[in-house]
C-alpha positions in Angstrom: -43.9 -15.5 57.1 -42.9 -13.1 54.4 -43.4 -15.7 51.4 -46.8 -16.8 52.8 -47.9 -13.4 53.0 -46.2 -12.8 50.0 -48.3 -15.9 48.0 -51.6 -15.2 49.8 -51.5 -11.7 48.3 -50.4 -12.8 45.2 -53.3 -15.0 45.1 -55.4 -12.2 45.4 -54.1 -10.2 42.6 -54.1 -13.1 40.4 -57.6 -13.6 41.4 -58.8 -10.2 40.5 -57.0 -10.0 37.3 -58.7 -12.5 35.8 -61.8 -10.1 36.1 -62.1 -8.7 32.4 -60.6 -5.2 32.2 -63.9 -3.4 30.9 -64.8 -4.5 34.6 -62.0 -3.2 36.0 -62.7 0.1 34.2 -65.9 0.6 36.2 -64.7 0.6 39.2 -61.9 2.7 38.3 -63.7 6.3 39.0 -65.2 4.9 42.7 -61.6 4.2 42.9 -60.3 7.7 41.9 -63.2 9.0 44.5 -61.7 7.0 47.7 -58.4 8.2 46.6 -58.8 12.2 46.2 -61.8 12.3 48.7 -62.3 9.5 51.4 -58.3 8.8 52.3 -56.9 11.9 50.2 -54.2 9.9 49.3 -51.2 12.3 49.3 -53.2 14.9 47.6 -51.4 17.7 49.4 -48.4 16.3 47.5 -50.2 16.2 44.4 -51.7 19.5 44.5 -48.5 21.4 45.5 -46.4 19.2 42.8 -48.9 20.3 40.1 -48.8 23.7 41.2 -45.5 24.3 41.7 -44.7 22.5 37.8 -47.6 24.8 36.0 -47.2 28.4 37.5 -49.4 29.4 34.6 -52.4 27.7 35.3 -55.8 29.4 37.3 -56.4 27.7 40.7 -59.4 25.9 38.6 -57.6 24.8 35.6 -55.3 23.3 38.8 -58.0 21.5 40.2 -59.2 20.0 36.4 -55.8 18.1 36.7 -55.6 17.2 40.0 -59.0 15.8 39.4 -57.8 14.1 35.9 -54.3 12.8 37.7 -56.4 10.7 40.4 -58.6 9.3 37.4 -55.5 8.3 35.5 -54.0 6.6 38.6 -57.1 4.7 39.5 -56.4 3.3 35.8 -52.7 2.6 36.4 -53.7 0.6 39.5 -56.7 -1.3 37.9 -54.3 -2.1 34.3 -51.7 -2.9 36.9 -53.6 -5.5 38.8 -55.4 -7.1 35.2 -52.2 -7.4 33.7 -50.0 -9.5 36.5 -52.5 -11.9 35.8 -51.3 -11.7 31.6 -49.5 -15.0 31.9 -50.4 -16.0 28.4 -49.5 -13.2 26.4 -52.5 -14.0 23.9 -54.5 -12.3 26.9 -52.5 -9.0 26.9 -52.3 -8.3 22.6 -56.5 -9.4 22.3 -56.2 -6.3 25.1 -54.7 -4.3 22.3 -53.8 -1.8 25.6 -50.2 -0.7 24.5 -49.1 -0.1 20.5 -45.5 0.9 19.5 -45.6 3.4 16.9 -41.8 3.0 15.5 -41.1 -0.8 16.7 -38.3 -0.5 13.8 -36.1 2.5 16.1 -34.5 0.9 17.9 -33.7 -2.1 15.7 -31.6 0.9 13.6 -30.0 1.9 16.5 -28.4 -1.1 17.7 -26.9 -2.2 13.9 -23.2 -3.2 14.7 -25.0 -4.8 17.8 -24.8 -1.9 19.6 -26.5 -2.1 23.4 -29.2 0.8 23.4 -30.1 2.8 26.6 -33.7 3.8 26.4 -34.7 6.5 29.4 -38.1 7.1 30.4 -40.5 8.7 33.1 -43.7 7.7 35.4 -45.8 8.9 32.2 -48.4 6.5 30.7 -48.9 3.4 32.7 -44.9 2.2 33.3 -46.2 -0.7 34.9 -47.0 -2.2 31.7 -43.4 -2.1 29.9 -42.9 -5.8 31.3 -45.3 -6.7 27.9 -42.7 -5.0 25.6 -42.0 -8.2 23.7 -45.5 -9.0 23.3 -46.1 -4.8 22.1 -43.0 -5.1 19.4 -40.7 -7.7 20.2 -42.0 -9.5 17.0 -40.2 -8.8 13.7 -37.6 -7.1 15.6 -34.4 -8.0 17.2 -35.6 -7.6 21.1 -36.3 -10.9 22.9 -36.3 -11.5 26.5 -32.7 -12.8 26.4 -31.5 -9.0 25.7 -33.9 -7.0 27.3 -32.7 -5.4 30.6 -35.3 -3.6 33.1 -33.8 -1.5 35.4 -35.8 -1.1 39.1 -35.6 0.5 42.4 -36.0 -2.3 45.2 -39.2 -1.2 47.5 -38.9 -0.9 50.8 -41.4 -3.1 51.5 -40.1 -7.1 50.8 -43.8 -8.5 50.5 -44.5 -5.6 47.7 -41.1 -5.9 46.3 -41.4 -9.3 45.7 -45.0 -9.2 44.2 -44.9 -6.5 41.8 -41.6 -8.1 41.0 -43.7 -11.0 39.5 -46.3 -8.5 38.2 -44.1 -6.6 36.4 -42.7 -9.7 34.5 -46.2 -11.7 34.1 -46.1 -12.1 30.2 -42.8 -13.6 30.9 -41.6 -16.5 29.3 -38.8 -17.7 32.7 -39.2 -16.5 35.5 -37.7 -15.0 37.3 -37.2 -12.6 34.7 -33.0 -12.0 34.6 -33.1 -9.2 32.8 -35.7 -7.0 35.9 -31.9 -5.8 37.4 -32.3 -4.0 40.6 -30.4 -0.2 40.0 -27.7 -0.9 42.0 -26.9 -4.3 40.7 -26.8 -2.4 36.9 -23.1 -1.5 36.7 -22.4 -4.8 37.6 -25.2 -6.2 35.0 -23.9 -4.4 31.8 -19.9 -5.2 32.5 -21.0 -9.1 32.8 -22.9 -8.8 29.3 -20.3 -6.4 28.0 -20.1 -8.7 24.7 -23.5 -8.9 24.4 -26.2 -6.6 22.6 -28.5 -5.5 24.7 -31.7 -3.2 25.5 -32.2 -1.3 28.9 -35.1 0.2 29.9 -34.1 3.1 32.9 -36.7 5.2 34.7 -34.9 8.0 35.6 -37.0 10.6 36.9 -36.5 10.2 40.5 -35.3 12.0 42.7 -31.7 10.8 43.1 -31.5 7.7 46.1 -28.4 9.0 47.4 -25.6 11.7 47.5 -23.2 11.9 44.9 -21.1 14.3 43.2 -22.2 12.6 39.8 -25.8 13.6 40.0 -26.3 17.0 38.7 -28.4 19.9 39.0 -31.0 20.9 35.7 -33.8 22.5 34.9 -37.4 20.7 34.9 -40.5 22.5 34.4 -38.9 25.8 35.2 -37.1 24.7 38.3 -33.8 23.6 39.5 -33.9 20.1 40.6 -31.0 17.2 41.3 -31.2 14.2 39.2 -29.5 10.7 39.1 -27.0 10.1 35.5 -26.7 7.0 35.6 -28.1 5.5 32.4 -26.2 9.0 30.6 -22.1 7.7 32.2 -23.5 4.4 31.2 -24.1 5.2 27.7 -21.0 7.0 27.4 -18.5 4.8 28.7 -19.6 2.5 26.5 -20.8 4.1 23.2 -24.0 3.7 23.6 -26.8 4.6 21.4 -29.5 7.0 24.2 -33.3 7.4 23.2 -36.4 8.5 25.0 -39.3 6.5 26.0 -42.8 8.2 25.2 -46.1 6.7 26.4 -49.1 8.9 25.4 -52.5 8.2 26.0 -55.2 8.5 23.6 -58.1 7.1 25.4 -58.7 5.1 28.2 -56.9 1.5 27.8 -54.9 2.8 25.0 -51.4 4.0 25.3 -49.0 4.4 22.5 -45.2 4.0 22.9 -42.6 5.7 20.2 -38.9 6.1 20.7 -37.4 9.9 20.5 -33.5 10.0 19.7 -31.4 11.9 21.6 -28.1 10.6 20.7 -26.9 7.9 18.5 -23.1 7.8 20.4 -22.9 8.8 24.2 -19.5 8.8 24.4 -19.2 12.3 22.0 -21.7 13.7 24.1 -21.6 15.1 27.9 -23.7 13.4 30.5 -25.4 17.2 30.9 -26.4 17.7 27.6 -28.0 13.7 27.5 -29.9 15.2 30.6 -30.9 18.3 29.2 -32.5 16.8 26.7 -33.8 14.0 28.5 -36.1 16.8 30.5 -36.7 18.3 27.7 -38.7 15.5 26.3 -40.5 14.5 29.6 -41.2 18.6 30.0 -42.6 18.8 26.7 -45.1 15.6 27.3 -46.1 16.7 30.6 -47.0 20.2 29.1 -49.4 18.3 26.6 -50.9 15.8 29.0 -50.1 17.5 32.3 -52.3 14.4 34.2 -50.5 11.6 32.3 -47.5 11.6 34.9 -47.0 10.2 38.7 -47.4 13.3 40.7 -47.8 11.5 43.9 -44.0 11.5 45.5 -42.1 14.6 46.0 -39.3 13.9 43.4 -38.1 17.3 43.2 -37.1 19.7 45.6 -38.3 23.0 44.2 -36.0 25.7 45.1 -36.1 28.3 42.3 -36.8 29.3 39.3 -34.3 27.9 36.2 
């Protein structure tokens, strides 16, 4: 039952990506309407986030993002849904949706054949990262061979398994083996140990469970847990550690550059990777407040940092 649901919604999808994305596009504010006013789609959530993260801003200039967030997400849902249906990638570059502004970063990074752990946030459109080697994969030394994409399993099997295709649509094989569920990553990097490779780790999340190894930080003036992972990752194994922006400048057009923050882990703490990790996400979220997921309670605000 689960796979037929699983291809019949699929179908779907596939179907309505083939839909131009200009189309797409024009739907996408009667979207954002249904969204923020017909099912208020955690807005609560969203409000209270944004409010909580910008203590300086007037209850209007509040409600100018709120407004802008549920435009930007109608897009993420509507670029989502055109690009699962990107199987030739031909499709996605004529697009020309996603540009990498320093392709050659982390080709410098990993000289010596270093593996590179590259952290990011829900900024931009995320969704879309599964078109890397189409973005800047050309020229450079990342192919799908050593490209990892770290994920968090939904809870939902039917929705797991499609955006699991979505994700990886531009996709030479499939299934991808390099989209590596988080808890199968420790495993994933000792069994290509030998091997240079490129992971890709959202790590804004609230952490998924207790441990003493996640650690508390500041973010957006507030104490908050987070998960370290891809930091003890990079440091056990000398790894080079760089940031993962994705700006938008215009609708349908989202630029990617790499930020350093280390170029060897293992002579820096796991805290001070972190630190700066925030610091980076902080800093874009204070220049495009709307350009984030604010839709899940990630952080538990307690105090001020």
């Amino acid at each position: 039952m689960t796979a037929f649901v699983t291809t019949i919604l699929r179908g779907l999808m596939t179907a309505l990506g083939s839909i131009p994305l200009k189309v797409h596009y024009a739907l996408s504010p009667f979207i954002a309407w249904l969204a923020r006013c017909v099912f208020r789609y955690r807005l609560s959530v969203v409000r209270d986030n944004i409010r909580q993260a910008f203590l300086d801003k007037t209850p209007a200039e509040i409600n100018g993002i709120v407004k802008d967030f549920y435009r930007h997400f109608a897009d993420i849902v509507v670029e989502t849904i055109w690009f699962g249906a990107c199987h030739n990638p031909r499709r996605l570059l004529r697009q020309n949706l996603v540009t990498v502004s320093n392709p050659e970063f982390v080709e410098q990074l990993s000289q010596g054949g270093k593996s590179v752990i590259t952290l990011l946030g829900h900024c931009g459109n995320w969704e879309l990262l599964g078109g890397f080697i189409q973005y800047c994969g050309h020229g450079t030394t990342l192919r799908e061979e050593n490209v990892c994409v770290v994920h968090k399993q939904l809870d939902n099997k039917v929705w797991d398994s499609i955006m699991a295709l979505n994700r990886t649509a531009p996709m030479a094989v499939k299934p991808f083996p390099g989209y590596v569920e988080t808890r199968q990553l420790v495993r994933y990097v000792y069994e290509h140990i030998s091997q240079r490779k490129f992971y890709f780790i959202i790590t804004d999340q609230r952490p998924y469970f207790k441990s003493p190894a996640n650690i508390e930080i500041s973010f957006m003036g507030r104490k908050c847990k987070t998960m370290t992972g891809g930091a003890a990752l990079a440091r056990k194994f000398a790894m080079p550690v760089c940031y993962l922006r994705m700006e938008r400048q215009g609708r349908g057009r989202y630029v990617i550059s790499y930020v350093p923050i280390c170029e060897d882990a293992s002579k820096v703490d796991v805290r001070t990777i972190m630190e700066r990790y925030y610091e980076l996400l902080e800093e874009d979220l204070r220049k495009d407040p709307a350009n984030y997921l604010w839709t899940h309670k990630r952080w538990k605000w307690a105090k001020r940092g």
